[in-house]
C-alpha positions as CSV (number, residue, x, y, z in Angstrom):
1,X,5.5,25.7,-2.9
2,X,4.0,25.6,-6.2
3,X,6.3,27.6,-8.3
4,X,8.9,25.2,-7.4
5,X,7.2,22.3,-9.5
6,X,6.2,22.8,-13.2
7,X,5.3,20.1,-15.6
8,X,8.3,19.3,-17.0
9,X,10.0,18.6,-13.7
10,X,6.6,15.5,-12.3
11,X,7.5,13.9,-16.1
12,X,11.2,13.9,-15.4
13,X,10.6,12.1,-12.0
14,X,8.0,10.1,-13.2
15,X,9.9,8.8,-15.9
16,X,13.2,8.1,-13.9
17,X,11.2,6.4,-10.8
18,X,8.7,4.1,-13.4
19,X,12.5,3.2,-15.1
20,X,13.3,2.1,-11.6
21,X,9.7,0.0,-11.3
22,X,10.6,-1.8,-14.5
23,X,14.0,-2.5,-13.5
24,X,12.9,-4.1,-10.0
25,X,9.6,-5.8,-11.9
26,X,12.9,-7.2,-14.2
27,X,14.7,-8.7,-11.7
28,X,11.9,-9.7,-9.8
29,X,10.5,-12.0,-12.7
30,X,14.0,-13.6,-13.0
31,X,14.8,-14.5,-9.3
32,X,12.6,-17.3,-7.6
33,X,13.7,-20.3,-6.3
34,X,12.7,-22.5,-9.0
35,X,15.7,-22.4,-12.1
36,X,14.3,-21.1,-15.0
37,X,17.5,-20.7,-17.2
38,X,17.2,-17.3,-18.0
39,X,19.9,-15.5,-15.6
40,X,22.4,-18.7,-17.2
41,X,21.9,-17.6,-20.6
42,X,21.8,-13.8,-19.7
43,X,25.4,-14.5,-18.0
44,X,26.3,-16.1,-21.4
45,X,25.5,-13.5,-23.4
46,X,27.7,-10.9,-21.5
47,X,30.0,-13.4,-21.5
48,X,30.7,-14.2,-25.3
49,X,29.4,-10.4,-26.2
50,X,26.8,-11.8,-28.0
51,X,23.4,-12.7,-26.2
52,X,21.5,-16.1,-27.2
53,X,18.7,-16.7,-28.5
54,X,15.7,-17.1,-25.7
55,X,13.7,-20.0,-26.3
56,X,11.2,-21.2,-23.1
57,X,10.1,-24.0,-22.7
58,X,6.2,-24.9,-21.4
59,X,7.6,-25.3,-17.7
60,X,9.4,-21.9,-17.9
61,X,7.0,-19.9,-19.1
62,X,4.3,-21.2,-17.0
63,X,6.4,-19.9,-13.9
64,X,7.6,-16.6,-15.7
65,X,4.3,-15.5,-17.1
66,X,1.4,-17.5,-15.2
67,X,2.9,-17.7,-11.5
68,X,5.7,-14.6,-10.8
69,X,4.5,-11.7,-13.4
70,X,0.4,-12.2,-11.7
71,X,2.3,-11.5,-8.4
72,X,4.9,-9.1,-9.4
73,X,2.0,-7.1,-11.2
74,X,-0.1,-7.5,-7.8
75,X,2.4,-6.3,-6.2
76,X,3.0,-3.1,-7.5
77,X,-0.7,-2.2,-7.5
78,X,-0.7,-3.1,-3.6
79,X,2.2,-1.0,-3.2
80,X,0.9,1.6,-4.9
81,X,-2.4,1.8,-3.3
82,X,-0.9,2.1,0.4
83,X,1.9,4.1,-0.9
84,X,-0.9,6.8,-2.4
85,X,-3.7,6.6,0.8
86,X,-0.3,7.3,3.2
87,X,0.4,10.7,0.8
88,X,-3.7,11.2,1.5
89,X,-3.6,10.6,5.3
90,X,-0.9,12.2,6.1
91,X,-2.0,15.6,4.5
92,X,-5.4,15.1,5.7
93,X,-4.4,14.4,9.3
94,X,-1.4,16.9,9.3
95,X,0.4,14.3,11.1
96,X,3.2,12.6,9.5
97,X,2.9,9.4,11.8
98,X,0.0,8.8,9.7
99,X,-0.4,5.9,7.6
100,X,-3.2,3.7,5.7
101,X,-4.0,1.6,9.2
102,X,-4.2,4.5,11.5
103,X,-8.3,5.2,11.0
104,X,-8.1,0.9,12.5
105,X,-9.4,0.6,8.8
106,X,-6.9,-2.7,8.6
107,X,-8.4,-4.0,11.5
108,X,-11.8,-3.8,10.5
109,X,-10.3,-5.4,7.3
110,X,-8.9,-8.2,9.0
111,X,-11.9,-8.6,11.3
112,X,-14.1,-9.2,8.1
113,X,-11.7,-11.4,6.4
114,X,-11.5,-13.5,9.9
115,X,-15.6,-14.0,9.7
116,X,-15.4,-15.1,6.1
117,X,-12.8,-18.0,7.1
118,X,-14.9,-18.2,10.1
119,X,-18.5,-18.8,7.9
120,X,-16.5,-20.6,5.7
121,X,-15.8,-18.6,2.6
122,X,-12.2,-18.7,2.4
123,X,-12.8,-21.5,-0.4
124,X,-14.8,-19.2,-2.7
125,X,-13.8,-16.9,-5.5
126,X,-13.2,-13.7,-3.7
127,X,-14.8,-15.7,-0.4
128,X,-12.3,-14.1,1.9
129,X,-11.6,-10.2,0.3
130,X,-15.3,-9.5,-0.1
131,X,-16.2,-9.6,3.7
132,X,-12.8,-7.9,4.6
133,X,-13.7,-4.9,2.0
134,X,-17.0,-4.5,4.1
135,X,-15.5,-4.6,7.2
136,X,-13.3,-1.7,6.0
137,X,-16.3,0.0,4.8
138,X,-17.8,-0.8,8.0
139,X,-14.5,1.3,9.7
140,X,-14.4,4.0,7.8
141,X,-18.3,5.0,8.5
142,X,-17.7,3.8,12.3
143,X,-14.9,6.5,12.7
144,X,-16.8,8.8,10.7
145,X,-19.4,8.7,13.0
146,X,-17.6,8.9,16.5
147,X,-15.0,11.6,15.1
148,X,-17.4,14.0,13.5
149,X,-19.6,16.9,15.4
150,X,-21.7,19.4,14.2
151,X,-18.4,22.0,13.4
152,X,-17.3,19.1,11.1
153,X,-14.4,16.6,11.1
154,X,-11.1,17.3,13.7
155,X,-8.0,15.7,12.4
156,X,-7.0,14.9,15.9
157,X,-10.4,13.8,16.7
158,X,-10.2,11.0,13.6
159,X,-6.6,9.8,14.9
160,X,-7.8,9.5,18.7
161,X,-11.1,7.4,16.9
162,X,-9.4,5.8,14.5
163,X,-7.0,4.3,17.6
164,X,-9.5,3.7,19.6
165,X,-11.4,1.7,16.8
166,X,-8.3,-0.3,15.3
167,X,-7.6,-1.1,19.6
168,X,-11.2,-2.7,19.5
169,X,-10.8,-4.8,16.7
170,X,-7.4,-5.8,17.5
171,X,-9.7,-7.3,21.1
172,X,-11.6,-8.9,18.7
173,X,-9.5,-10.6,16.2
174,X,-7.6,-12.1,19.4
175,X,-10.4,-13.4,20.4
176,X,-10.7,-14.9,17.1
177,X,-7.9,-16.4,17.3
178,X,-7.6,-17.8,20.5
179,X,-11.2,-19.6,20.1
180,X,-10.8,-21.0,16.2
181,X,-9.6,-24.1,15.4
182,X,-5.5,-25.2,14.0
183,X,-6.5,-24.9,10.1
184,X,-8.5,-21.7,10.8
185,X,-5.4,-20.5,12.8
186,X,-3.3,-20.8,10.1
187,X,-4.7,-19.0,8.1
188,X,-5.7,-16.5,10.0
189,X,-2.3,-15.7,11.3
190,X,-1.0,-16.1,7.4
191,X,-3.3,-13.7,6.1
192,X,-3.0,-10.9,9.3
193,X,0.7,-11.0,8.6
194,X,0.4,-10.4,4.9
195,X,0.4,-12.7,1.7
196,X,0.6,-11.9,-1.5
197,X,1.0,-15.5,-3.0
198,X,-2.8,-16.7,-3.8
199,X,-2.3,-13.0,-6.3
200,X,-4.1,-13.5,-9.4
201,X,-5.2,-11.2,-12.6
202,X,-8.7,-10.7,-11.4
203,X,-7.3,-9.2,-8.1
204,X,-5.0,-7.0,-9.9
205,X,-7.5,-6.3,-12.1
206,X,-10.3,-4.8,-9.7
207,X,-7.1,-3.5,-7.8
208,X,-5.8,-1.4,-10.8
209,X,-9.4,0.1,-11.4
210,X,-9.3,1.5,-7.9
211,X,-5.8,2.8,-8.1
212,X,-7.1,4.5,-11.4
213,X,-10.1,5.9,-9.7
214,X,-8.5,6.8,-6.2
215,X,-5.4,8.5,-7.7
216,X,-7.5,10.5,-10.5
217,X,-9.6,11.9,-7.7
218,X,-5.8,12.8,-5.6
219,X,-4.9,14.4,-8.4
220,X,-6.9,16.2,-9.3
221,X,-7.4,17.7,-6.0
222,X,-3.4,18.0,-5.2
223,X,-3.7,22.1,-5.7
224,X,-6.3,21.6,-3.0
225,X,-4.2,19.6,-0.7
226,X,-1.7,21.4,-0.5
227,X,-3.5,24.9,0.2
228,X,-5.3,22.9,3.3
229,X,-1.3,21.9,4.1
230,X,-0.9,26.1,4.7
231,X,-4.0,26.1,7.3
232,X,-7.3,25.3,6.5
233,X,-8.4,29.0,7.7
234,X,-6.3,29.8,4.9
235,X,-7.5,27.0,2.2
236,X,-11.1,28.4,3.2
237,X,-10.0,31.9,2.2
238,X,-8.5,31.3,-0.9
239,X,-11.6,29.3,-2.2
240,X,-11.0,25.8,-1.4
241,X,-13.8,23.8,0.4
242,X,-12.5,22.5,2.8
243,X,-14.8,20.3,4.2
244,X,-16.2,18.9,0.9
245,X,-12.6,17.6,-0.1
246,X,-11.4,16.4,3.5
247,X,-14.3,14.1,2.9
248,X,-13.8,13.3,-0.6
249,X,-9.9,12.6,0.2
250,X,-10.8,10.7,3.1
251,X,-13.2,8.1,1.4
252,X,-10.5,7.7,-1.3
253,X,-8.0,6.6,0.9
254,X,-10.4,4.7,3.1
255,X,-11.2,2.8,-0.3
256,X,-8.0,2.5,-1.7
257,X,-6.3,1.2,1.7
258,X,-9.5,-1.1,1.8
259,X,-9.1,-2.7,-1.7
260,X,-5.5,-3.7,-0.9
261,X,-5.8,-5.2,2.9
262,X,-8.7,-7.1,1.4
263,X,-6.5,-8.9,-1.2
264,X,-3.6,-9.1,0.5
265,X,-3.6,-8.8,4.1
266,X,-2.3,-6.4,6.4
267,X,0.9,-5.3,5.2
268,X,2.4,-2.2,7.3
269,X,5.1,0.0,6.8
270,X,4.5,1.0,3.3
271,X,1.9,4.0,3.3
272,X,3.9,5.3,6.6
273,X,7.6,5.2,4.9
274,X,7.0,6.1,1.2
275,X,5.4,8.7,1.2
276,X,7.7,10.2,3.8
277,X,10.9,9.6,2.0
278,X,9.5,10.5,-1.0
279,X,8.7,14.1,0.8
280,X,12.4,14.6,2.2
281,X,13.3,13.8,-1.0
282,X,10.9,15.8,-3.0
283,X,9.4,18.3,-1.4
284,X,5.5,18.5,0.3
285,X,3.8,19.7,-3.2
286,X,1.2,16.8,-4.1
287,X,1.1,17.2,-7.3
288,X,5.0,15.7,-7.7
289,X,4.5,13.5,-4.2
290,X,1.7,11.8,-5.4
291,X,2.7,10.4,-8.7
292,X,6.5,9.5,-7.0
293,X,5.2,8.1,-4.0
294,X,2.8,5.8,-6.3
295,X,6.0,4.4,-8.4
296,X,8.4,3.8,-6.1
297,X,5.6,2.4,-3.3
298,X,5.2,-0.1,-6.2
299,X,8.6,-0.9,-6.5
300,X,9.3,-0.9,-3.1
301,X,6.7,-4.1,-2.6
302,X,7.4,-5.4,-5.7
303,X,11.6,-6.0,-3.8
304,X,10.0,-6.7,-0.6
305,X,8.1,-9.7,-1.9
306,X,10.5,-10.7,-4.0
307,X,12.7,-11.0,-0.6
308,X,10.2,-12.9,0.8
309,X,9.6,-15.7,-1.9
310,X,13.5,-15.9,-1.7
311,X,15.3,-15.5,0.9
312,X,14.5,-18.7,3.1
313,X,14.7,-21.3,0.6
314,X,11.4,-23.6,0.0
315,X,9.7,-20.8,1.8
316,X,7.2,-18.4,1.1
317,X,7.3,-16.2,4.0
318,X,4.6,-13.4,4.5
319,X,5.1,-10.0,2.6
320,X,4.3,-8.2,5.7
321,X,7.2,-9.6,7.8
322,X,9.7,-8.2,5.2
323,X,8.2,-4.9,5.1
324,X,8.3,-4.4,8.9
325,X,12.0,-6.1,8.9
326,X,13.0,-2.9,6.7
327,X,10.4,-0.3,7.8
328,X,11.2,-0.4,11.2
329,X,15.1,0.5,11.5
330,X,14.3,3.6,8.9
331,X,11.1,4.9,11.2
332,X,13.7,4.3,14.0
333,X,16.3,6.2,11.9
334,X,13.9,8.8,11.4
335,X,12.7,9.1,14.9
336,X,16.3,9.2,15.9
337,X,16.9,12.2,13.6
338,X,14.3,13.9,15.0
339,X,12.8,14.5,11.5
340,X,9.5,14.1,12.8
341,X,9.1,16.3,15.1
342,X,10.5,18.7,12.8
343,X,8.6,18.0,10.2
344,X,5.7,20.2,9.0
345,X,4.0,20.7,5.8
């Protein structure tokens, strides 16, 4: 597996999928529904063969640059977190159903986001993605705890707990729901079903940071990973410690998944499709999947909530809803195929 991946051959892919991000992040900064003139005199210029000069005015680039690109930028990072912890999960759990939510971590999100609104937070700077980072926190130690034993960690044994957990939160936030008031409601049901459109650069900024840090660690460990894909009898006899990285691999997802429910909601799909297309497309060795899976799980949000701040008009609908509208014909698709069951690292 690793011979078949030098150097030369993760920059060529790199290149040719960040090529694609810009693209999409392109288009995405000229569609919305408010007309910003841009597309007219882009149509121009092919037009007459000779493009115009571009000259914004205050109202157009105070929706290019200070509404869509904070979003677009979001986005990507969001993307690219889930994207990246679904590479991580699904290597660590050696199952390729699993995705960023399956350890209930987005439930245990959601759970803390609800108490913020609930105490009412939801009017503070970060009032709402603070509690829902600690109830991820508060997840990943909680299925920690109730999956481990004295012979270590079982990656069946963290998928049955990490069900079992996300099914008890999932009790909780409907009770949530059922006893808060209409305005709570609202939001509540907004933010459970994704939303990406309160994005700002201080979000993308603490976003970005752990992206840097949780993909560095990945990285860096993707020789690792992918002797523990063999066996980890066989990772443990050619030097890798096993138990030391499951750990390491498992907080870094735990933490990147985290970061990004926090700020945006739950928003499914993403770290359970990517990273598997990007494996029938690529291959199982990490150290391409992880930096393809990271680009085009970018990209792929960055469409989806373009979608979603376009296609009803004077609507914003909820990121989440898009990404389930296209994730769930392809799992289908893929089910259907049987590529699951023959799947195998």
């Amino acid at each position: 597996m690793e011979s078949a991946v030098t150097l030369k051959k993760v920059l060529r892919t790199s290149l040719l999928l960040l090529a694609v991000l810009l693209a999409v992040s392109a288009a995405s900064l000229l569609c919305g529904p408010a007309e910003t003139g841009v597309l007219s005199k882009i149509r121009e210029g092919l037009t007459s063969g000779r493009m115009p000069a571009f000259v914004l005015t205050p109202g157009e680039k105070t929706i290019l640059f200070s509404l869509r690109l904070p979003r677009i930028v979001f986005a990507g990072l969001v993307g690219a977190s889930l994207s990246t912890a679904g590479v991580l999960f699904q290597a660590l759990l050696r199952n390729p159903l699993a995705d960023p939510y399956i350890l209930g971590i987005s439930g245990g999100s959601a759970l803390g986001a609800i108490v913020g609104i609930f105490a009412g937070l939801g009017s503070l700077p970060l009032g709402t993605p603070v509690p829902a980072f600690l109830g991820a926190a508060f997840t990943v130690f909680l299925v920690l705890a109730a999956g481990g034993s004295k012979r270590g960690f079982s990656p069946g044994t963290l998928l049955l707990a990490g069900v079992i957990v996300n099914a008890f939160f999932s009790a909780l936030i409907m009770l949530a729901l059922a006893l808060s008031s209409h305005a709570d409601l609202q939001k509540i049901t907004f933010w459970l079903m994704g939303n990406l459109s309160l994005a700002g650069y201080p979000e993308a900024m603490l976003t970005a940071l752990v992206l840097a840090a949780g993909f560095a660690v990945a990285v860096l460990n993707a020789r690792s990973i992918n002797l523990m894909s063999l066996g980890e009898e066989t990772a443990l006899h050619l030097g890798v410690s096993v138990g030391r990285i499951r750990i390491l691999l498992l907080l870094s997802g735990s933490l990147l998944t985290s970061v990004a429910v926090a700020f945006s909601g739950t928003v499914g799909f993403v770290g359970l499709i990517i990273p598997h297309l990007m494996r029938m497309l690529l291959g199982a060795d990490h150290r391409l999947l992880l930096p393809a899976s990271l680009l085009f799980g970018a990209s792929f949000l960055i469409a989806a909530d373009t979608l979603a701040r376009t296609l009803v008009p004077d609507m914003d609908l909820p990121v989440g809803v898009v990404t389930a509208l296209c994730g769930s014909p392809y799992f289908l698709y893929l089910l259907r195929k049987g590529r699951f069951s023959s799947w195998s690292f």
